[in-house]
N, C-alpha and C positions, 0 to 999 in steps of 0.2 A: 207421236200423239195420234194422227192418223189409225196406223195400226191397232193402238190400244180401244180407241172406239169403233173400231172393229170388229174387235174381241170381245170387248163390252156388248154392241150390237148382236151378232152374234150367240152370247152367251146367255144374253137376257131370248132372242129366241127360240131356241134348246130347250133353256129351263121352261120357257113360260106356257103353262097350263091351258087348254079351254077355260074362257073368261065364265062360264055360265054362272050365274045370281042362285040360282037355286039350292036351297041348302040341302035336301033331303038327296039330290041328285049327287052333288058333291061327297057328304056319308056316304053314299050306296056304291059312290067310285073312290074312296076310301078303303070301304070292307072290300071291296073285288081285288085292287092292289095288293091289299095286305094279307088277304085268303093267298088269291095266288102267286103272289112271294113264295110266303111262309111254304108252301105245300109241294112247292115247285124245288125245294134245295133237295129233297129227301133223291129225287134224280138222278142232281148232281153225284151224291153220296154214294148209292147205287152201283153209280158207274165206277168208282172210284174201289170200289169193295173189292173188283174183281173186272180190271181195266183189259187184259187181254182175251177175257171170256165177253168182255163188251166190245172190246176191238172185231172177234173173229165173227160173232153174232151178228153184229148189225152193220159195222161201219165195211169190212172186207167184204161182205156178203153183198153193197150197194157196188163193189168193184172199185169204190175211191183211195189214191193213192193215202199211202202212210197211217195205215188205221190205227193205230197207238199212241200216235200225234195227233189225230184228228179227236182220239175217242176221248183224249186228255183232254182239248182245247172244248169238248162238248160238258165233260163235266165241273171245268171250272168254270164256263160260260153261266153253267147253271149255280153252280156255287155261289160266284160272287154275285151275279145277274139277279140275280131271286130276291135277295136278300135287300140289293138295291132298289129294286122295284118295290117290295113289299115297306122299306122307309120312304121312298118318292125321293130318290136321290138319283139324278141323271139317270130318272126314270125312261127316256128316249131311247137313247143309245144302250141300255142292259133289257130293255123289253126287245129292241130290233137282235138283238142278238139270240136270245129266248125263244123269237120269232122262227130266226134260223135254224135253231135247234129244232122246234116243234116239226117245220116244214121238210126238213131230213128224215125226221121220224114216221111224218105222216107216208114221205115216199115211199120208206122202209116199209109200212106194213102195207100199202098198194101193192108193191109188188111182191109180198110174202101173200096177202091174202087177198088180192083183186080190191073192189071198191066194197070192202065189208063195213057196216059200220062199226058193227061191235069192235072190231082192232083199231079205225080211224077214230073212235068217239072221244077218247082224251084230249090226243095230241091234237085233234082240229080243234077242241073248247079251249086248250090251252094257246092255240096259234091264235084262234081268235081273239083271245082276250089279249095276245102283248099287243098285237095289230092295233087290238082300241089304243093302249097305252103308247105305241108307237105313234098316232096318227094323236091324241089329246094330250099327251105329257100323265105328270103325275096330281094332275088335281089342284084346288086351293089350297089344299088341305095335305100338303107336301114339305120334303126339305128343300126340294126344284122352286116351288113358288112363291117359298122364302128367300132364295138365293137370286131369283130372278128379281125379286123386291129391290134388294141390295143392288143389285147391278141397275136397276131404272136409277135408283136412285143417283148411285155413282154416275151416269152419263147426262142426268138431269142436273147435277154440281157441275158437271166441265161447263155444259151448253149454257147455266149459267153466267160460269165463269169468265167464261167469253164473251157472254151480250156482255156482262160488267166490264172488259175489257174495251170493246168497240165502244162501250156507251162514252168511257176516259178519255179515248183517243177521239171520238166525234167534240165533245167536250173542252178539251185542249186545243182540238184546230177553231175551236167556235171563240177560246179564250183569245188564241193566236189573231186570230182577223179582226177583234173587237179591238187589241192592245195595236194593231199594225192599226188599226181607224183613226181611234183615240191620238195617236202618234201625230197623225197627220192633221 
C-alpha cells in the first residue's frame, strides 16, 4: 500500500505540468511541443537512413566508445522521444533525453567548428527548448496533465478511504465506551 502511493506520489509529479492559469501562455507552450516534436523525428530518421556514415561522422569523430550503438540509441531517442513530446506524453523523461541528444551535438560541432554560431544555432534552440520541457512538463494542455488528473485523483480516493476507515474505527471505540458505560 505504501509503495503503491509512492508511485502514485511519484507519478503524479512527473506528469504534472507548470500550474500557470494563463491560457494564451499554455497554446503558445502547446504549439512549441508540438512544432518541436513533430520536427525533431525527421533526425531521428536521418540517422537511421545511413547509421554507419552517422556513426563514423559524428559519434567516432567525438572518440566515444561503440558508435553504432550509441548512434542507434541517438536515433531512436529521437524517434520515439519527439513524437512523445510533440503528444505531452511523459513529456519529462523523452524531452531530457532529447536534451541529451542536442548536447552531444552541440559538443560535436564546438569542436568541428570552435564556438560558430551558424553550426551551434539549431542544436542549442533545440536543447533549449527540451530544457524548458524538461524543467515545466508538457503543459495543461497534455496527455501528462491528464494522466497526472487520474493519478490525484487515485491518491485523493485511498486518503479518503482511509480518513473513512479511522473515522469507523474512532466511531466503534466511541460505540464501545458508551455500551461498556450504559453497562454499568
Amino acid at each position: 500500500m505504501i509503495a503503491q502511493q509512492r508511485i502514485l506520489s511519484l507519478g503524479g509529479l512527473a506528469l504534472q505540468p507548470n500550474q500557470s492559469t494563463n491560457t494564451a501562455f499554455q497554446i503558445s507552450w502547446t504549439i512549441l511541443r508540438v512544432v518541436a516534436g513533430v520536427v525533431m523525428i525527421h533526425n531521428g530518421l536521418d540517422k537511421l537512413a545511413n547509421i554507419e556514415s552517422f556513426a563514423n561522422a559524428y559519434v567516432a569523430y567525438l572518440g566515444l566508445p561503440f558508435p553504432i550503438t550509441l548512434s542507434y540509441m541517438a536515433a531512436f531517442t529521437e524517434l520515439i522521444g519527439a513524437p512523445l513530446v510533440a503528444l505531452g506524453l511523459f513529456t519529462r523523461p523523452a524531452a531530457m533525453g532529447l536534451l541529451f541528444t542536442m548536447l552531444v551535438a552541440m559538443y560535436h560541432h564546438v569542436k568541428v567548428a570552435g564556438l560558430s554560431i551558424p553550426y551551434l544555432e539549431l542544436s542549442a534552440l533545440y536543447a533549449a527548448t527540451f530544457l524548458f520541457f524538461v524543467v515545466n512538463g508538457g503543459g495543461r494542455l497534455s496527455i501528462d496533465a491528464l494522466l497526472a488528473n487520474v493519478l490525484n485523483g487515485l491518491r485523493t480516493n485511498q486518503t479518503d478511504g482511509k480518513r473513512a476507515s479511522l473515522e469507523d474505527v474512532f466511531q466503534r471505540s466511541d460505540e464501545a465506551k458508551s455500551g461498556t458505560k450504559s453497562a454499568l
